[in-house]
Backbone as CSV, one residue per row, in Angstrom:
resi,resn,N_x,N_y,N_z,CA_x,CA_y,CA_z,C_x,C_y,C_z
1,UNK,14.194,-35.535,69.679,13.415,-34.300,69.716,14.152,-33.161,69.003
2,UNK,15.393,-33.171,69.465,16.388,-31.960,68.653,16.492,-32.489,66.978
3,UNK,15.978,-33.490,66.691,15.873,-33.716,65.184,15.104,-33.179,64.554
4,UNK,14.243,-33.524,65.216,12.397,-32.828,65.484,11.980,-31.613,64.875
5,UNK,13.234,-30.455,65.844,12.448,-28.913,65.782,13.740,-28.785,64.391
6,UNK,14.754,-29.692,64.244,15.812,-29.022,62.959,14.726,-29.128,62.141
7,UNK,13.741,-30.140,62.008,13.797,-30.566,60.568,12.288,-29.716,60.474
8,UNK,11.742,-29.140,61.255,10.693,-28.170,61.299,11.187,-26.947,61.112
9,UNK,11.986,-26.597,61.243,13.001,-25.084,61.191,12.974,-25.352,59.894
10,UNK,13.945,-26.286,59.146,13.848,-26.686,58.173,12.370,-26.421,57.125
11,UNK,11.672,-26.856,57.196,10.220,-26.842,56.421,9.778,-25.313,56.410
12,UNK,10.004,-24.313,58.048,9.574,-23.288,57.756,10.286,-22.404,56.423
13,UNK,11.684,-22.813,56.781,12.435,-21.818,55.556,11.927,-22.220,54.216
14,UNK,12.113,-23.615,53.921,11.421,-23.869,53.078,10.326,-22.911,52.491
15,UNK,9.180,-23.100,53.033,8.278,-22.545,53.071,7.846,-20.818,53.007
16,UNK,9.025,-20.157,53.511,9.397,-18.831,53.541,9.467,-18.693,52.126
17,UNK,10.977,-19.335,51.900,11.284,-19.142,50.187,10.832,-19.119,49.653
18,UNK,9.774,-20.805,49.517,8.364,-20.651,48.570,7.938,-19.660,47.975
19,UNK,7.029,-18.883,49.433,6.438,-17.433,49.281,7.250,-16.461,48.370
20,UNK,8.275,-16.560,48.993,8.810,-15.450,48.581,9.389,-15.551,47.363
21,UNK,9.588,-16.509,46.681,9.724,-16.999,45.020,7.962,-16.671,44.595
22,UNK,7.294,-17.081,45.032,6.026,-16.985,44.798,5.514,-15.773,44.272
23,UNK,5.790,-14.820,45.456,5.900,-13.397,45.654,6.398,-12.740,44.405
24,UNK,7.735,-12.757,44.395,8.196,-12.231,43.224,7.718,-12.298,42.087
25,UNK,7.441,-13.984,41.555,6.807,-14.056,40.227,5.951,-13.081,40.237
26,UNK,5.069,-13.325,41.130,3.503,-12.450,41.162,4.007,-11.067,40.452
27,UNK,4.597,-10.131,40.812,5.432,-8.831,41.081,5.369,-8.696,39.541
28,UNK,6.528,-9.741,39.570,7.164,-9.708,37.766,6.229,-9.449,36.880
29,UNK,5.399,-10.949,37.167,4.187,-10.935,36.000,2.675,-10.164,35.979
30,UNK,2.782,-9.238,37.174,1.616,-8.928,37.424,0.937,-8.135,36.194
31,UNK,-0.387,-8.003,35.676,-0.778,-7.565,34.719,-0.879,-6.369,34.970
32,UNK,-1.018,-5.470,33.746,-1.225,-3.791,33.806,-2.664,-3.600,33.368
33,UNK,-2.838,-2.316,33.170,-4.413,-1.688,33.641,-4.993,-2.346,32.295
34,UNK,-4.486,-2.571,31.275,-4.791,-2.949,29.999,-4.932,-4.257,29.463
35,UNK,-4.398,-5.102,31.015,-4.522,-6.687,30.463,-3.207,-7.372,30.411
36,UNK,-2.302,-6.361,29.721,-1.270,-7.249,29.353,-0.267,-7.036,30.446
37,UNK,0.998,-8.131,30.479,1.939,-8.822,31.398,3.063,-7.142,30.796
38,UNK,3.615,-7.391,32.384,4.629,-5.867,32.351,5.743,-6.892,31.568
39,UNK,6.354,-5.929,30.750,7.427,-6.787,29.772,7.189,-7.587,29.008
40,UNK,6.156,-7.679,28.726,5.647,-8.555,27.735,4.457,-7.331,26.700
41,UNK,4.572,-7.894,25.082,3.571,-7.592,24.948,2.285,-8.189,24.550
42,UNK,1.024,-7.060,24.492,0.146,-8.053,24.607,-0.623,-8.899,23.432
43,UNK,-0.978,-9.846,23.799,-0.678,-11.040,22.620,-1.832,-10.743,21.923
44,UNK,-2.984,-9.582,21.556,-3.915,-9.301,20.368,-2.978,-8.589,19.689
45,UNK,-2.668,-7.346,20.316,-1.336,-6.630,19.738,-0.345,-7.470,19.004
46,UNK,0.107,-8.390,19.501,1.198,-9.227,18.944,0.792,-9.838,17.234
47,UNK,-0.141,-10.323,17.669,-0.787,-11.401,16.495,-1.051,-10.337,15.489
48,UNK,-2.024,-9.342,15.800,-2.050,-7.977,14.634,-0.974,-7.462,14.219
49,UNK,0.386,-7.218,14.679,1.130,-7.111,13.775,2.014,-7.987,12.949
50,UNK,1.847,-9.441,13.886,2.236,-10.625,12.653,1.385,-10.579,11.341
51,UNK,0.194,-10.403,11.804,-0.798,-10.686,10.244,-0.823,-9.573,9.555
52,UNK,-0.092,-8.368,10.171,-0.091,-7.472,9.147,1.193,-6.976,8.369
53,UNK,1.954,-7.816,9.126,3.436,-8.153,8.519,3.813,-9.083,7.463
54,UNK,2.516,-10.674,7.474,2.358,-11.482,6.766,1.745,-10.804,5.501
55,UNK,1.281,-10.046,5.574,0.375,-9.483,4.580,1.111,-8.764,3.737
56,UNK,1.303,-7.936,4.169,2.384,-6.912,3.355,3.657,-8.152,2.708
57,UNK,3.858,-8.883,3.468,5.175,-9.661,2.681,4.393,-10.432,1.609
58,UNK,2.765,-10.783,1.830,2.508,-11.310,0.502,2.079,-10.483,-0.385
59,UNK,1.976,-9.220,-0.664,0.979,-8.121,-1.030,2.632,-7.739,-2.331
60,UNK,4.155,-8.101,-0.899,4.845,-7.377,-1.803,5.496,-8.812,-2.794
61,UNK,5.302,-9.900,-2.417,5.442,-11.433,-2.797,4.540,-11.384,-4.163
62,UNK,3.340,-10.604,-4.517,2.747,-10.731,-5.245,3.125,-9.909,-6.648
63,UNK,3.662,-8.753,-6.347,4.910,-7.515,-6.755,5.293,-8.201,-7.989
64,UNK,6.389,-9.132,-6.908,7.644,-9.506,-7.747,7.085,-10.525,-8.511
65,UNK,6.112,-11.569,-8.605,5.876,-12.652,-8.936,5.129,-12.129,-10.282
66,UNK,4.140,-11.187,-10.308,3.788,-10.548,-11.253,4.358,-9.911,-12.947
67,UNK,5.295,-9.046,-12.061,6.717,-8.607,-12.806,7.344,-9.591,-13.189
68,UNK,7.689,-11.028,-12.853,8.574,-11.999,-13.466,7.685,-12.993,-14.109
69,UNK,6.439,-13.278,-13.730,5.509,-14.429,-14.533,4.242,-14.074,-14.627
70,UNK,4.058,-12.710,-14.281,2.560,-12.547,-14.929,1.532,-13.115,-13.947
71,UNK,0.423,-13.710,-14.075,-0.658,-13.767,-13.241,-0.486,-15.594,-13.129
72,UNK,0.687,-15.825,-13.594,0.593,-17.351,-13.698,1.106,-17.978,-12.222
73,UNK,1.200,-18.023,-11.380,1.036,-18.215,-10.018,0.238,-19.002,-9.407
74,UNK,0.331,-19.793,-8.222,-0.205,-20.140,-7.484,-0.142,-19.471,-6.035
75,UNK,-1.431,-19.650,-5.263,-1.677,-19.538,-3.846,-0.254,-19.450,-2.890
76,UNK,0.791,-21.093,-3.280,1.166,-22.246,-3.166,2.674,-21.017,-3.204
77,UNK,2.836,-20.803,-4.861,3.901,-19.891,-4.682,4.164,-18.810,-4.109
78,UNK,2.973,-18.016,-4.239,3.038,-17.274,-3.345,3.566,-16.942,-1.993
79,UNK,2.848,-18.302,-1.658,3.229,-18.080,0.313,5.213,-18.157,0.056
80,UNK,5.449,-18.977,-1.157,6.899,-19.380,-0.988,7.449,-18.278,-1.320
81,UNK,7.346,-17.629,-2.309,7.669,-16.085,-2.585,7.908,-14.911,-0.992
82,UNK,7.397,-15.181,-0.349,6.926,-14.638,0.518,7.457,-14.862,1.769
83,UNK,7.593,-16.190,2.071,8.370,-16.625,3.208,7.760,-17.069,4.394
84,UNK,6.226,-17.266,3.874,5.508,-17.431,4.691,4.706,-19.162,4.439
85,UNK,4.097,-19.574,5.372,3.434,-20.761,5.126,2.458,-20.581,4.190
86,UNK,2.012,-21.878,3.852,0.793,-21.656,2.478,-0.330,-21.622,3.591
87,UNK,-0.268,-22.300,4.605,-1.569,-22.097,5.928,-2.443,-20.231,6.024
88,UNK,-0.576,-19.972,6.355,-0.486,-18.220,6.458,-1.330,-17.280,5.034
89,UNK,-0.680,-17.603,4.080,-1.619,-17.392,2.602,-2.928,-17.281,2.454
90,UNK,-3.516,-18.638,3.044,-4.827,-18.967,3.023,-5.712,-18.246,4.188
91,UNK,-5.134,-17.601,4.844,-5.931,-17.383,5.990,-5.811,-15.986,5.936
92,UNK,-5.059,-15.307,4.699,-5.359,-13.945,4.059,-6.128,-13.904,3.016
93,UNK,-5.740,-14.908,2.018,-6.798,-14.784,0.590,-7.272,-16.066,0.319
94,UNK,-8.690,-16.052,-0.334,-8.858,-17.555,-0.625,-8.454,-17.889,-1.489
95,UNK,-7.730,-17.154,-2.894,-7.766,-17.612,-3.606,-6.360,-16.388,-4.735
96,UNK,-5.632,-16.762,-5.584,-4.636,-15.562,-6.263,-5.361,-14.498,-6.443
97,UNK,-6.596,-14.661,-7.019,-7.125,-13.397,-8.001,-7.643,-12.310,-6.605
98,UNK,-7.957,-12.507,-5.181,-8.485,-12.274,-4.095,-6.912,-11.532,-3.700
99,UNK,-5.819,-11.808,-3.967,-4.614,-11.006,-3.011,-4.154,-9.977,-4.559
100,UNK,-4.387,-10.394,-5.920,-4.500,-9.760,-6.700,-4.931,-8.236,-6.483
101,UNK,-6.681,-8.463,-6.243,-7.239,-7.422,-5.740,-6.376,-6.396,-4.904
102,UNK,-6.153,-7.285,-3.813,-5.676,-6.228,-2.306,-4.625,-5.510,-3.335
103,UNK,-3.634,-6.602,-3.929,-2.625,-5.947,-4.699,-2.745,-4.178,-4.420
104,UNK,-3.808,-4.582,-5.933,-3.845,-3.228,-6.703,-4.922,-2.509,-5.660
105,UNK,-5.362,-2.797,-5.071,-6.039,-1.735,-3.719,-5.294,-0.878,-3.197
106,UNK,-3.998,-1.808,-2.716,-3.479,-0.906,-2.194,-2.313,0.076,-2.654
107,UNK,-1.762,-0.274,-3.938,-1.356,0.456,-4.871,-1.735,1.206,-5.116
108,UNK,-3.328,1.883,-5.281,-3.816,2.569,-5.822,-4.274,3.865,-4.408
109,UNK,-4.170,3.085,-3.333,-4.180,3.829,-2.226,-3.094,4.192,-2.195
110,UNK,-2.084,3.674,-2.044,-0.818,4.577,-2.086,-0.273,5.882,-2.655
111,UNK,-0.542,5.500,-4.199,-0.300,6.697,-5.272,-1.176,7.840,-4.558
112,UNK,-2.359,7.416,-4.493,-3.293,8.937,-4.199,-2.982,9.409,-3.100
113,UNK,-2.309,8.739,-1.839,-1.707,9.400,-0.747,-1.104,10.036,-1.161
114,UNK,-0.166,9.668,-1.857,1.280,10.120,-2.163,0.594,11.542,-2.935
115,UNK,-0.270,11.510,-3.703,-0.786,12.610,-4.614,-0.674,13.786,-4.088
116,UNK,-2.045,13.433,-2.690,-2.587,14.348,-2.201,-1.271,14.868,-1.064
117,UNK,-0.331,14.085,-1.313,0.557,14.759,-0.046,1.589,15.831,-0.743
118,UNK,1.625,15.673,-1.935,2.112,16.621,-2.810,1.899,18.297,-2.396
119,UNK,3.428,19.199,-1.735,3.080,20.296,-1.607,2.586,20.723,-2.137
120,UNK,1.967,21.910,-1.719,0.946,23.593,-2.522,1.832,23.975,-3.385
121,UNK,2.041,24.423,-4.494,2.690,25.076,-5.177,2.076,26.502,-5.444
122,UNK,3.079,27.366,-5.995,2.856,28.720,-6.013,1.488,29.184,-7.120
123,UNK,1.585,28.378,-8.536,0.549,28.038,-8.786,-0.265,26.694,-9.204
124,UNK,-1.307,26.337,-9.436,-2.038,25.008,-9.452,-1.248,24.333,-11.099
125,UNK,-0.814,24.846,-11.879,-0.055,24.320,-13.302,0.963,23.431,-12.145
126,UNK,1.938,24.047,-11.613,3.311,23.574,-11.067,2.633,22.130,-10.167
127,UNK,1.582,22.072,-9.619,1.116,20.956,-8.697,0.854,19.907,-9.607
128,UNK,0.117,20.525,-10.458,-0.145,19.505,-11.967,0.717,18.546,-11.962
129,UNK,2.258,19.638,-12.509,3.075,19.001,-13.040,4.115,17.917,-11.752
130,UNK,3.697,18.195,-10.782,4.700,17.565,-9.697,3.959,16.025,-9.823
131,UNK,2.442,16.655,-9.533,1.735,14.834,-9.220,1.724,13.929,-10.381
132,UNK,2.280,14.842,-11.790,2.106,13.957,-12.966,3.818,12.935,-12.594
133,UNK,4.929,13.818,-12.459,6.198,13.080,-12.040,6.416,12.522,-11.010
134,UNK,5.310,12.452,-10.349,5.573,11.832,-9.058,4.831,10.584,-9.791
135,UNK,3.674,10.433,-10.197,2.722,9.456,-10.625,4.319,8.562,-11.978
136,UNK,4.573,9.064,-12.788,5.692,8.560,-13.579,6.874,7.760,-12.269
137,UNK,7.418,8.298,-11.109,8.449,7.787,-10.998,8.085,6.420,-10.439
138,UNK,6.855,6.232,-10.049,6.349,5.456,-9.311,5.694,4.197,-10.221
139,UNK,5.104,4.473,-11.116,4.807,3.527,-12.398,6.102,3.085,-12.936
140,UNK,7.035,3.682,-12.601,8.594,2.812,-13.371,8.716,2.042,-12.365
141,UNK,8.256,1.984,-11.168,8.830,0.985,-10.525,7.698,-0.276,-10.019
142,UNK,6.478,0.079,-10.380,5.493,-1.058,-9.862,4.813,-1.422,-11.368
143,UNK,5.229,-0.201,-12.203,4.323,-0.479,-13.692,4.435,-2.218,-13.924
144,UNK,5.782,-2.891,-14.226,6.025,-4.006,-15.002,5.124,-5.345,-14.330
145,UNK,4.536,-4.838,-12.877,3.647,-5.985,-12.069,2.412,-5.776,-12.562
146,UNK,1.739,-4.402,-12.762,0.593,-3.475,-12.612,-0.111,-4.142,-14.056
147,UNK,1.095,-4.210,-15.148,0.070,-4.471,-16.162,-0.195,-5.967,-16.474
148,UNK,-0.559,-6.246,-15.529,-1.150,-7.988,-15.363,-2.114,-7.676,-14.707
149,UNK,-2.219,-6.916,-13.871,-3.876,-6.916,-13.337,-4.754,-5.893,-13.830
150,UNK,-4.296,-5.719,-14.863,-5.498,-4.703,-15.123,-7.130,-5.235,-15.623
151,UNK,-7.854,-4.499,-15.235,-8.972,-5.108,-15.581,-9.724,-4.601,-17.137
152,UNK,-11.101,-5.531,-17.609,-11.308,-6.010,-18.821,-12.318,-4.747,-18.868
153,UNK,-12.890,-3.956,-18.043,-13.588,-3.160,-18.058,-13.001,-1.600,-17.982
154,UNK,-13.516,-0.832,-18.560,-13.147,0.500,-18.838,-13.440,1.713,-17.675
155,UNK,-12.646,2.375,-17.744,-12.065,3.038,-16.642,-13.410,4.142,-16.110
156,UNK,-14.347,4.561,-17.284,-15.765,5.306,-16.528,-16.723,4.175,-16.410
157,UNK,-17.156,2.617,-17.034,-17.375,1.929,-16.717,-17.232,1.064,-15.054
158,UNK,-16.149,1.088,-14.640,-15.878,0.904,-13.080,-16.597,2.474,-12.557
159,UNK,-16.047,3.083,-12.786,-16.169,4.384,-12.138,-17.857,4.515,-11.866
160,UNK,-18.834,4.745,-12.941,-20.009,4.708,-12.694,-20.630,3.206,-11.589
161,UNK,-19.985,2.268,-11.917,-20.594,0.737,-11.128,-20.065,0.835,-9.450
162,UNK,-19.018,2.141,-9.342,-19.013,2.426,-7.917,-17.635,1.391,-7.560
163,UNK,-16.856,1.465,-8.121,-15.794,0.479,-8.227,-14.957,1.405,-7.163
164,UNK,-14.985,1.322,-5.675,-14.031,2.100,-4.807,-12.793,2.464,-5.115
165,UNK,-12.670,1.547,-5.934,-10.501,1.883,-6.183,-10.563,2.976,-7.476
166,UNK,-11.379,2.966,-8.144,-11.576,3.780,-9.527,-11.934,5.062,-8.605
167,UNK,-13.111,5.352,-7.667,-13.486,6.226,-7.236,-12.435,6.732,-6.408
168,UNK,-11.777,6.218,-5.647,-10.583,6.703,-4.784,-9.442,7.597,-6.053
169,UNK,-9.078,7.110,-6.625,-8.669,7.757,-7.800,-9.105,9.057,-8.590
170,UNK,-10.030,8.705,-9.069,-11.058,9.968,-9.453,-11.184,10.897,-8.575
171,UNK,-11.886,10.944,-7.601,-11.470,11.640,-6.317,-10.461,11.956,-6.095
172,UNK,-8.905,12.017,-6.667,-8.301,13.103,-6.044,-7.796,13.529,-7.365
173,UNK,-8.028,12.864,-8.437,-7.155,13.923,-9.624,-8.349,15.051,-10.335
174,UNK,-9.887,14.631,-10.452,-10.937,15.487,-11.065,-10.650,16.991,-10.023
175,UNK,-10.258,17.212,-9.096,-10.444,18.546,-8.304,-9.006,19.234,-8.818
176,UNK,-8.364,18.394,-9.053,-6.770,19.269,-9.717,-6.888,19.607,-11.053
177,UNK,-7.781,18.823,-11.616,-8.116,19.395,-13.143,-8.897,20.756,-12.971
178,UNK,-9.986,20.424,-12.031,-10.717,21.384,-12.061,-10.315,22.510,-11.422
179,UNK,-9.182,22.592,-10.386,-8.691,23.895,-10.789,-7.661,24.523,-11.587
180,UNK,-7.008,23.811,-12.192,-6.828,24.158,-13.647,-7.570,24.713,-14.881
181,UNK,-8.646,24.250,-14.618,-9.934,24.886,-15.549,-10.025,26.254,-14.639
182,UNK,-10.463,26.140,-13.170,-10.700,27.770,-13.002,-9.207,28.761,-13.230
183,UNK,-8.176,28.292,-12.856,-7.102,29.170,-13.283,-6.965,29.487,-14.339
184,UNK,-7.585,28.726,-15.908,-7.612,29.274,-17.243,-6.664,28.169,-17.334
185,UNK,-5.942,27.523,-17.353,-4.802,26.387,-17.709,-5.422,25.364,-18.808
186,UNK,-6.693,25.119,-18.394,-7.893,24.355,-19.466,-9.330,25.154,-19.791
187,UNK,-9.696,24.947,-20.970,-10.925,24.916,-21.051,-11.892,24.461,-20.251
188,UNK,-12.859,24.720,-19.931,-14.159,23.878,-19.272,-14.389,22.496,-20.090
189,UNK,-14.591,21.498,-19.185,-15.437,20.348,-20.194,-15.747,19.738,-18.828
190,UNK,-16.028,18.179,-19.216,-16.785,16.843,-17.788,-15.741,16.673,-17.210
191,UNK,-15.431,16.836,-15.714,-14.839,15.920,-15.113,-14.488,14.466,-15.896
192,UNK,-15.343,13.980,-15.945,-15.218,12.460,-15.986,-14.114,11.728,-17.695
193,UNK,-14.592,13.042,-18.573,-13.934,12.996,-19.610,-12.236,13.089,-19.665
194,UNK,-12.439,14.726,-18.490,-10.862,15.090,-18.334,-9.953,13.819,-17.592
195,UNK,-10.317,13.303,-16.730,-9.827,12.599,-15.804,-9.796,11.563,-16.754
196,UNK,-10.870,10.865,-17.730,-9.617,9.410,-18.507,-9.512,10.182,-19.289
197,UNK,-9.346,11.197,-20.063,-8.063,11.261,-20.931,-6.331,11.528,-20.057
198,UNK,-6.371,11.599,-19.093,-5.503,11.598,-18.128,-4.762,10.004,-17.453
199,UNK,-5.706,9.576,-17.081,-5.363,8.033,-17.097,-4.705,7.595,-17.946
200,UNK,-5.588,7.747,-19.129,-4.792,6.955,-20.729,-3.585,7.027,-21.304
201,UNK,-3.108,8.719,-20.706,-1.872,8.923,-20.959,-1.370,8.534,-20.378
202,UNK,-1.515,8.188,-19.081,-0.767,7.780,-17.946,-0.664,5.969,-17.499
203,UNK,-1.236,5.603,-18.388,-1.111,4.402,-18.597,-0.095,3.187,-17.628
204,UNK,0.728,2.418,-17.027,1.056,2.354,-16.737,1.746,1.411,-17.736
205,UNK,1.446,0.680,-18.854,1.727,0.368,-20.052,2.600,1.228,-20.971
206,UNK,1.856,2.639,-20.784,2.663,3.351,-21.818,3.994,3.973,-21.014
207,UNK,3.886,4.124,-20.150,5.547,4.356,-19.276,6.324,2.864,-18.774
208,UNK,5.521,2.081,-18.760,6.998,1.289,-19.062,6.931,0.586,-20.542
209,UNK,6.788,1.377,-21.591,7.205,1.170,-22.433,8.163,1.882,-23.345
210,UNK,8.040,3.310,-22.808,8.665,4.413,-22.749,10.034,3.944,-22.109
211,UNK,9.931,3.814,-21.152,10.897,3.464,-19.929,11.716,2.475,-20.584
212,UNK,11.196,1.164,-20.617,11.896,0.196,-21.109,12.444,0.076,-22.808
213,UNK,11.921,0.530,-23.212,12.050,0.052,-25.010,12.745,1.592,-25.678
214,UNK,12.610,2.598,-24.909,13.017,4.019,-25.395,14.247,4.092,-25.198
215,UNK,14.449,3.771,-23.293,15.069,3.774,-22.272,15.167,5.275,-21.953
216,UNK,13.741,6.633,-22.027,13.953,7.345,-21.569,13.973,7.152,-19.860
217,UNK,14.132,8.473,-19.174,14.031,8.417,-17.468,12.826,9.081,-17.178
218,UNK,12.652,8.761,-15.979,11.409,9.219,-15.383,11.089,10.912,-15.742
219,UNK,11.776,12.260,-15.712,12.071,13.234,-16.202,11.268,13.067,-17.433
220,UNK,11.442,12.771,-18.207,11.391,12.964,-19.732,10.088,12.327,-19.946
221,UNK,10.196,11.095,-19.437,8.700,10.649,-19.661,7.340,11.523,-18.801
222,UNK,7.775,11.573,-17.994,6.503,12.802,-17.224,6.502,14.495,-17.987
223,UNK,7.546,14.576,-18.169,7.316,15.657,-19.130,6.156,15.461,-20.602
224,UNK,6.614,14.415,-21.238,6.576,14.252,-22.107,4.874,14.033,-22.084
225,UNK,4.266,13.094,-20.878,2.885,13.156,-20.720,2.061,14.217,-20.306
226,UNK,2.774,14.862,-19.681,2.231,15.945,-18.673,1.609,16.801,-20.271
227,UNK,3.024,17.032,-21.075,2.303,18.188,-22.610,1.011,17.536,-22.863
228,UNK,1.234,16.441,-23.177,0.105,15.804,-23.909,-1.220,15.857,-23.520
229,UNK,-1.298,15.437,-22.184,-2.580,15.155,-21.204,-2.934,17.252,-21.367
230,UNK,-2.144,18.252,-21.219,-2.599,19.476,-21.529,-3.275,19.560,-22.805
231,UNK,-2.007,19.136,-23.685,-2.946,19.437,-25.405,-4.149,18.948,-25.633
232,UNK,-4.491,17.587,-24.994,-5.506,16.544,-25.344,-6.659,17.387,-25.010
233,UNK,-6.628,18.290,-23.285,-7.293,18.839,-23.041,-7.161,20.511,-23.243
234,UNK,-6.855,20.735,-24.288,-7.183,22.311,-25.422,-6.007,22.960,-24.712
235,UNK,-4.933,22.606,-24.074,-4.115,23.439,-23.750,-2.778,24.089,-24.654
236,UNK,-2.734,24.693,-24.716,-1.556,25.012,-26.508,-0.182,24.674,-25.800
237,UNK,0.450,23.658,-27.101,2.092,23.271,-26.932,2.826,23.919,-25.909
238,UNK,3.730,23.371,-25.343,4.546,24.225,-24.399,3.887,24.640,-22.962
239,UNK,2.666,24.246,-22.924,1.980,24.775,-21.210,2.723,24.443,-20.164
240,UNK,3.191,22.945,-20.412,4.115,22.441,-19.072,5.213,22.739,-18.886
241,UNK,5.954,24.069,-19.278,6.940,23.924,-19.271,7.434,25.435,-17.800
């Protein structure tokens, strides 16, 4: 009988502990108002910033691959460029010319951030001239990828067909021209005119060719466009200075 109640004493502790291991987990892992496990995070959150981490490493995988071989690439290299699986690749783009795109999407979103984040200057000439050297330092360093994707169609051609990345563009440099025109800095003429003769100079071709084959610096070459893109548009020698 005294075996009896040990080995029942026994089972209760047992059984205590249980709980109370039980207990705790519960505690530990209990979820918060939002779903997810305390100390942990939560796994939509998680996965969204893997795939947007995967992305960017192929977006910048696409960069370098560009700059060293041109559009001659595979899917395949890519992901290897990148560091990522070819699974991972595929389940961002179907296809090169598809992460191509994003490429220059988001390149082109960038610059115009970067544009529009460009301080006020004292007057609208000096803003001119900042977003033209800011636009130069930045083409020396993505230009040598950039001119592989350019496309076969012309720059008011996209623009009229509603081409978002052309329009995102247009949209923030036509309002800096145009107040340059009201300050007297330009003549009146089209938006649409002023803005590609602006592009053209700005080429991303013609600064790294400048860049590379001249071996001027970023300085000199934005200077050097900034006159031009004035003269082209009736402004007399020496405006940018």
């Amino acid at each position: 009988m005294l075996t009896f109640y040990i080995g029942m004493l026994h089972l209760v502790h047992i059984s205590a502990s249980f709980r109370r291991d039980w207990t705790m987990e519960r505690v530990v892992h209990t979820p918060t108002a939002s779903g997810s496990i305390r100390g942990e995070e939560p796994g939509s959150r998680r996965i969204r910033r893997d795939y947007l981490a995967s992305r960017r490493d192929l977006l910048d995988a696409a960069e370098r691959l560009l700059a060293k071989h041109g559009g001659r690439f595979s899917l395949v290299d890519l992901a290897a460029e990148a560091g990522v699986s070819t699974a991972t690749a595929y389940r961002h783009f179907p296809d090169v010319d598809a992460a191509l795109d994003a490429y220059y999407t988001q390149l082109v979103e960038t610059l115009v951030s970067h544009m529009e984040a460009v301080p006020a200057a004292p007057d609208v000439l000096r803003r001119f001239v900042a977003v033209c050297e800011l636009w130069v330092r930045e083409a020396v360093s993505w230009g040598p990828a950039v001119v592989h994707v350019r496309s076969s169609r012309g720059f008011l051609q996209r623009l009229r067909a509603d081409d978002p990345v052309i329009g995102r563009l247009f949209g923030a440099l036509a309002p800096l021209l145009a107040a340059l025109t009201e300050a007297g800095f330009i003549p009146p003429g089209p938006a649409e005119y002023g803005v590609l003769i602006w592009v053209t100079v700005f080429d991303e071709r013609v600064v790294v060719d400048l860049h590379d084959s001249l071996s001027w610096p970023s300085a000199r070459i934005a200077a050097e466009l900034t006159g031009s893109v004035l003269r082209a548009l009736g402004r007399p020698a020496g405006a940018a200075e």
